[in-house]
NURO-909723 format. One record per residue (C-alpha): x, y, z; residue in one letter. Coordinates in steps of 0.2 Angstrom, whole numbers, plus 5000, padded with zeros to 4 digits. Layout:
% NURO-909723
<rec <X; Y; Z>; 'A'> ...
//
This chain:
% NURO-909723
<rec <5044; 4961; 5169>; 'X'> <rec <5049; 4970; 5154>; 'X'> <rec <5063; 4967; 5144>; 'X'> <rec <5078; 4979; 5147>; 'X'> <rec <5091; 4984; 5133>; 'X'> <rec <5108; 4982; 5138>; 'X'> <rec <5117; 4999; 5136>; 'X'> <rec <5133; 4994; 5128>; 'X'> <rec <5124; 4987; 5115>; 'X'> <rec <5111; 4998; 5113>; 'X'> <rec <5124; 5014; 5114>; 'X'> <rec <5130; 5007; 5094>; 'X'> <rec <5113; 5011; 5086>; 'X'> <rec <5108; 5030; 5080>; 'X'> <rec <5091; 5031; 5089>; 'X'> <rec <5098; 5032; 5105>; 'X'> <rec <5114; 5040; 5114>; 'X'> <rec <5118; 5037; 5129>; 'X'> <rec <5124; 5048; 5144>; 'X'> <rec <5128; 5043; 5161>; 'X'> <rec <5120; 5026; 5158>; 'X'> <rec <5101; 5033; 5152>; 'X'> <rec <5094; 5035; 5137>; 'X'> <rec <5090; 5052; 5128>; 'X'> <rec <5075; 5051; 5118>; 'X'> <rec <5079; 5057; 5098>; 'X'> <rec <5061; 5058; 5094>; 'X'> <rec <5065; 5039; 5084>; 'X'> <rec <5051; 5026; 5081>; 'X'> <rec <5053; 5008; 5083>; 'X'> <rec <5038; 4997; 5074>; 'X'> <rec <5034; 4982; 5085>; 'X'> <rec <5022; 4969; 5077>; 'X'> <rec <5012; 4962; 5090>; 'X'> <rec <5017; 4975; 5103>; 'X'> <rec <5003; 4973; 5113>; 'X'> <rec <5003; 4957; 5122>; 'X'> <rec <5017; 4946; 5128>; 'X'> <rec <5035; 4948; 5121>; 'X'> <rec <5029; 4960; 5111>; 'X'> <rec <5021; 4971; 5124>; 'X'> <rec <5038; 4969; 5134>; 'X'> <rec <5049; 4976; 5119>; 'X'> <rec <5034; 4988; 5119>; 'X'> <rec <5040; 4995; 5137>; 'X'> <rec <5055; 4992; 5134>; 'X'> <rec <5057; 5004; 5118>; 'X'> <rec <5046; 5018; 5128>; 'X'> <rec <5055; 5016; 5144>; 'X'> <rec <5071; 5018; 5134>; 'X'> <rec <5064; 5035; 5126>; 'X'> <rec <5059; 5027; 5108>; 'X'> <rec <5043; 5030; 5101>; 'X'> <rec <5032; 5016; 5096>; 'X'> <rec <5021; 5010; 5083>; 'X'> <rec <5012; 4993; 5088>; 'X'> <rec <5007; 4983; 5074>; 'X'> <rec <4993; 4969; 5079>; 'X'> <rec <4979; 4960; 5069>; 'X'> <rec <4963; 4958; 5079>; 'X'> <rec <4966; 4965; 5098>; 'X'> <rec <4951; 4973; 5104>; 'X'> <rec <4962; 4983; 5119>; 'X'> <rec <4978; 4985; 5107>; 'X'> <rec <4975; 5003; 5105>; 'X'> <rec <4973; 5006; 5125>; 'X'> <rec <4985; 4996; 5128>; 'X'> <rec <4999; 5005; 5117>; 'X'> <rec <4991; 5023; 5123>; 'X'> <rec <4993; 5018; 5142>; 'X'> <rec <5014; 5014; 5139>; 'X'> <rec <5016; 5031; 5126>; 'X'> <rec <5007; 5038; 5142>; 'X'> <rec <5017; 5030; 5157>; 'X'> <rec <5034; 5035; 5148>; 'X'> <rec <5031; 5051; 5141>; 'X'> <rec <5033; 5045; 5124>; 'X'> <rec <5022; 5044; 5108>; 'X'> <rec <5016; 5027; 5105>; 'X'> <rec <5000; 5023; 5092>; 'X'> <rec <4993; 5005; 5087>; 'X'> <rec <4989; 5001; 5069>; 'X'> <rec <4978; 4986; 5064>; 'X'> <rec <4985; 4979; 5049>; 'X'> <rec <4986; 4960; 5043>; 'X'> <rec <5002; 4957; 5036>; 'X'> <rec <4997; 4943; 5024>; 'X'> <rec <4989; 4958; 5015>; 'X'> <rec <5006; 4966; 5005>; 'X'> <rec <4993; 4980; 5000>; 'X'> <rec <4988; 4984; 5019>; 'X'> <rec <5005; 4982; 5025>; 'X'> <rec <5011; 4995; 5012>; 'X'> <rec <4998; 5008; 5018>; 'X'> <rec <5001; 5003; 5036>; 'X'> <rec <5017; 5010; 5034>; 'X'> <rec <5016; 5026; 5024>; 'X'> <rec <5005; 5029; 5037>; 'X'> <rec <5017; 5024; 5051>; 'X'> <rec <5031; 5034; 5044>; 'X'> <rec <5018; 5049; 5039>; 'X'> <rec <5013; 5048; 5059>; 'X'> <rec <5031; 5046; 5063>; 'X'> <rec <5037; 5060; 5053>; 'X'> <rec <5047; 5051; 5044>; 'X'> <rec <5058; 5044; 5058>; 'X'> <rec <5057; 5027; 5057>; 'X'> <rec <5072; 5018; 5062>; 'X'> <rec <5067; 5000; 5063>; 'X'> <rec <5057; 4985; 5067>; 'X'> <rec <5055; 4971; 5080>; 'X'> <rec <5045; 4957; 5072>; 'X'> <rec <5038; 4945; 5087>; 'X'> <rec <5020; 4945; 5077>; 'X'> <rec <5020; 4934; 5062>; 'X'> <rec <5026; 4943; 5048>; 'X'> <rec <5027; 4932; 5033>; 'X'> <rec <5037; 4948; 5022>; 'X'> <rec <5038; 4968; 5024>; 'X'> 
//
């Protein structure tokens, strides 16, 4: 079962307004490190469902990508998976330029449930 966002709560942040208790997609993205398995993989849905955009971060996943494609898919919202170690400040710097470059620039946070020593 994936996680749900609470409306109130969700209602005080920019990517998202609310309207007759749904969600109305801003064209926002939301990183998720380790967004495509377990906790992750629920914020994952739950960031879609809601009408965010993702970009999954994971290290070694061989099904990460199809993973992440099959929610952008079942929600009607643009979702990609970038492979990145983030012990590698060098990678992690290049992952996101390209995130934000893919995003067009509208990036508007990050849910770390993937070990992420800095960013």
């Amino acid at each position: 079962m994936a996680a749900a966002f609470n409306i109130s709560f969700a209602s005080r942040f920019s990517p998202f307004k609310v309207n007759n208790s749904s969600f109305i997609r801003l064209d926002k993205c939301i990183i998720v490190t380790g967004g495509n398995r377990g906790i992750g993989y629920a914020y994952t849905r739950a960031i879609a469902q809601a009408g965010g955009n993702v970009a999954v971060i994971y290290k070694s996943a061989q099904d990460a990508e199809q993973v992440t494609l099959a929610v952008g898919k079942e929600f009607g919202v643009k979702t990609k998976a970038y492979q990145c170690d983030v012990a590698d400040t060098q990678f992690v710097n290049a992952t996101m330029k390209q995130i934000d470059s893919d995003f067009d620039g509208n990036v508007v946070g990050l849910v770390a449930v993937g070990p992420i020593p800095f960013i």
